[in-house]
C-alpha positions as CSV (number, residue, x, y, z in Angstrom):
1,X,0.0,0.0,0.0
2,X,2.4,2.8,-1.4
3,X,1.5,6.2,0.3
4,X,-1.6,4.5,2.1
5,X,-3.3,3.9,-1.4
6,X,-4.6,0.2,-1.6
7,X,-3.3,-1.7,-4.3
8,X,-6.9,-3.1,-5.3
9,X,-10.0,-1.6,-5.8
10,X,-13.0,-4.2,-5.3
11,X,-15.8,-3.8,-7.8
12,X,-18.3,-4.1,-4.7
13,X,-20.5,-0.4,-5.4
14,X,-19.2,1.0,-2.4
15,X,-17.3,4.6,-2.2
16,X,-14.2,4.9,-0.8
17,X,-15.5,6.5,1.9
18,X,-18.0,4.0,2.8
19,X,-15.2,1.0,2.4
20,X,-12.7,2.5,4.3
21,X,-14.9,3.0,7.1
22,X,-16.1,-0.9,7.7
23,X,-15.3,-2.7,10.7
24,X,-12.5,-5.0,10.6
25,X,-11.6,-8.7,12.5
26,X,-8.1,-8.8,13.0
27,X,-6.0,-11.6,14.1
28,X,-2.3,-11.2,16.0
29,X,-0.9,-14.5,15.7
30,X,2.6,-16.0,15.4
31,X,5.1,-18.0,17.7
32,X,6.8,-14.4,18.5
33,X,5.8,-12.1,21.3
34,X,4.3,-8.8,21.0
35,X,0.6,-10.1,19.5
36,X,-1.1,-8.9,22.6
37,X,0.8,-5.7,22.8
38,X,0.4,-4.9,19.2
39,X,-3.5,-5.4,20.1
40,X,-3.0,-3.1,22.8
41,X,-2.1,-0.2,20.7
42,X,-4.9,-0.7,18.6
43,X,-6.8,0.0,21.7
44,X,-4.3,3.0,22.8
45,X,-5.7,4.4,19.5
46,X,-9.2,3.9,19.8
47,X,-9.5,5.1,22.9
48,X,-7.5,8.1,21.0
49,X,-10.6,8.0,18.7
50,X,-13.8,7.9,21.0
51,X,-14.1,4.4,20.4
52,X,-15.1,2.6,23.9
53,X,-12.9,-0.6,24.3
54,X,-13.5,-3.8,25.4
55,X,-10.6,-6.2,27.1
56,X,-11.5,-9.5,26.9
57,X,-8.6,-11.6,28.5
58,X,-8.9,-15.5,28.2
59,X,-5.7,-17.5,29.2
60,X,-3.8,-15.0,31.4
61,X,-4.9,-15.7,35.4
62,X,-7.2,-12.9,36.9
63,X,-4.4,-12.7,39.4
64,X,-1.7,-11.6,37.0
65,X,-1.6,-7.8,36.7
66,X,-0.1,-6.9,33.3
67,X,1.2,-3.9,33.1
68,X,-1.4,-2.7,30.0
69,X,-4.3,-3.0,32.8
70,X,-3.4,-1.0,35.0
71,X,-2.8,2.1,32.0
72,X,-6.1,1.0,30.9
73,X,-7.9,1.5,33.7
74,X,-6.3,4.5,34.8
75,X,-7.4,6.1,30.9
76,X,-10.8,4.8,31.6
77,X,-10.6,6.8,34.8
78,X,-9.5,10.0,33.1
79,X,-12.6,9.4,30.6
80,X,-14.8,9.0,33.7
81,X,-13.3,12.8,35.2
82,X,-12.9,14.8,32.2
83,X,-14.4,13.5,29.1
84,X,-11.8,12.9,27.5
85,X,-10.9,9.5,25.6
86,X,-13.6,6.6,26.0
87,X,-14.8,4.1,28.7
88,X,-12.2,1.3,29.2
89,X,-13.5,-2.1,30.6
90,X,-11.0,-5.2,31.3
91,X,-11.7,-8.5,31.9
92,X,-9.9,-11.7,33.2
93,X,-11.3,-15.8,32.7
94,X,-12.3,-17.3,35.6
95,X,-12.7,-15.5,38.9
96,X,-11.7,-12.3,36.6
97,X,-15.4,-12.7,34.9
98,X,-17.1,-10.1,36.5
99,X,-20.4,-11.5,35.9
100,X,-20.0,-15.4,37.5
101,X,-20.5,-15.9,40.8
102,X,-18.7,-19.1,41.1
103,X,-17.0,-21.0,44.2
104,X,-15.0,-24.2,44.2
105,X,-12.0,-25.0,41.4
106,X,-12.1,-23.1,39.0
107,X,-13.5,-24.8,35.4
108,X,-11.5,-22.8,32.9
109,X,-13.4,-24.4,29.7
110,X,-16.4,-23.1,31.2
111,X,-14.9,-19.7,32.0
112,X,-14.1,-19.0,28.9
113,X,-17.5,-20.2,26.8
114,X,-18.9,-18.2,29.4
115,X,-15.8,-15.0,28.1
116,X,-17.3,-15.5,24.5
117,X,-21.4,-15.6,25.7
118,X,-20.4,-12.2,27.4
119,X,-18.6,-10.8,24.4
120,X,-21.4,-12.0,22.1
121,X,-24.1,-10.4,24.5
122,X,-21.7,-7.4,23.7
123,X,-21.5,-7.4,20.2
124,X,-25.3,-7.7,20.1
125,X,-26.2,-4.7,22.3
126,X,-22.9,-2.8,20.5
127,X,-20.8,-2.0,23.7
128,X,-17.6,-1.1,22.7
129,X,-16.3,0.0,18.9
130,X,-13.1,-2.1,19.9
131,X,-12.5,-5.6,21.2
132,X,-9.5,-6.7,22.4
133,X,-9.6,-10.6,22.7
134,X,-6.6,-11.8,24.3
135,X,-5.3,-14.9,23.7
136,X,-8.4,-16.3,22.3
137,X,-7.3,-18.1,19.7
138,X,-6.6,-20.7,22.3
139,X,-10.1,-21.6,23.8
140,X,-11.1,-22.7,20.2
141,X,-7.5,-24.7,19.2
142,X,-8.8,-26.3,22.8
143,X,-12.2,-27.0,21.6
144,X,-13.6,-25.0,24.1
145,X,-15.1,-22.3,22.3
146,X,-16.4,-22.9,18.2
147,X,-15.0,-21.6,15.4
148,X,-17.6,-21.8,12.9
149,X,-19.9,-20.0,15.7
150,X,-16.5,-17.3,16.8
151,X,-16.7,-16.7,12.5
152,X,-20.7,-16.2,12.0
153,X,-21.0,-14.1,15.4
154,X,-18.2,-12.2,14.2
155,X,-19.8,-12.1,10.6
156,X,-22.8,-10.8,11.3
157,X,-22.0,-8.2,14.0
158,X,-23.9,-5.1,13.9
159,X,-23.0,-1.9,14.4
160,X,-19.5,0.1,14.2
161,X,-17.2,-3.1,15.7
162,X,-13.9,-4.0,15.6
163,X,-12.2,-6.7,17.0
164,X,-8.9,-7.8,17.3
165,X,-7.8,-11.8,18.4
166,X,-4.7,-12.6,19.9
167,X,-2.2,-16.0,19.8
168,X,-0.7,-18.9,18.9
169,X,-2.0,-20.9,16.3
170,X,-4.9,-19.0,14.9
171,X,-7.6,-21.4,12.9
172,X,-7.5,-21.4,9.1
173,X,-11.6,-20.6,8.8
174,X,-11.2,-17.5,11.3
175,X,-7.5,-16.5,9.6
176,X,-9.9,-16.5,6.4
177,X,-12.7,-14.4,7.7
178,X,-11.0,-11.7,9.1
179,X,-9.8,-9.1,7.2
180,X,-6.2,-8.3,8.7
181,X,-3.7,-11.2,9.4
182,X,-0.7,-10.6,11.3
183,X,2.1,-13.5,12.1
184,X,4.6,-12.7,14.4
185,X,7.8,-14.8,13.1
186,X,10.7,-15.1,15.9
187,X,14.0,-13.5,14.0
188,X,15.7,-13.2,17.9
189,X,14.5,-13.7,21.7
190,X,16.4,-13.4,24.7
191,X,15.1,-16.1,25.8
192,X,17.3,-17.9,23.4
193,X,20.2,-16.5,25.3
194,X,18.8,-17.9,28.8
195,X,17.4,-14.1,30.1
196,X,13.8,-14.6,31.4
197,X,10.8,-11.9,30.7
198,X,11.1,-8.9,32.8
199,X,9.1,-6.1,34.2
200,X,8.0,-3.6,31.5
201,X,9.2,-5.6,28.6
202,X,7.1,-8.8,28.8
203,X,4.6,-7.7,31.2
């Protein structure tokens, strides 16, 4: 896309204007870091925008404080004071589901059919104009959560709605529904070199 022109032009009747301002699926996926933080400056922009965002997080523990929550929630603060921005809500599976009242272990392939019936009750009433679902790709490799159900939801959205998927090992059917595919290839970790994740890089 030289100078931000696209390098087709559907013959699909619509203007410009009206095609470039669809929704989009997008899909982070790869063996490399940085799909989820990629995904979070999507959201850094739509907040930007106006654009209410959703956080839908579905492998990371509702324990684990990531270091994009906590700037979240303090911009969906400064929306809440001044105006500025757009609401901010964040999510965790399992006892970070805000709307299960659940005691006893924890049944995570529950948690998160329960994460997608929440973000489909979502997309139906049109809460948010961007969803961030983290690491979702993994609930339907698992067999947890559909695919061909996570493709016609997604389909058939109304509304003004992006959403963005993170993770490994993306399916082929929802890799060919969405409209933007990112893979994240490893060139270089530290990791390789025996350094473990640290504080404001990995998390």
């Amino acid at each position: 896309m030289p100078q931000g022109r696209p390098s087709v032009v559907p013959a699909d009747g619509l203007t410009t204007r009206q095609r470039r301002h669809r929704p989009l699926v997008m899909v982070h996926t790869g063996q490399m870091k940085g799909k989820s933080t990629a995904a979070f400056g999507l959201a850094l922009r739509a907040w930007t925008a106006g654009l209410p965002v959703g956080v839908f997080q579905f492998v990371k523990s509702a324990k684990w404080r990531v270091g994009e929550e906590s700037a979240f929630r303090a911009l969906g603060e400064v929306h809440e004071r001044t105006g500025q921005g757009a609401p901010v809500a964040w999510h965790k599976m399992g006892e970070g589901w805000s709307w299960i009242q659940r005691g006893g272990d924890a049944d995570h392939a529950a948690d998160a059919l329960e994460g997608w019936r929440q973000v489909q009750r979502d997309l139906a009433a049109e809460r948010y104009g961007l969803y961030v679902l983290d690491e979702f790709t993994y609930p339907m490799k698992w067999g947890w959560v559909d695919v061909d159900e996570v493709v016609a939801t997604l389909a058939d959205r109304p509304g003004f709605q992006h959403v963005v998927i993170t993770g490994r090992d993306a399916d082929p059917r929802l890799v060919a529904a969405a409209d933007l595919v990112a893979e994240l290839t490893k060139v270089k970790h530290p990791m390789d070199a025996g350094q473990k994740g640290q504080k404001g890089i990995e998390w």
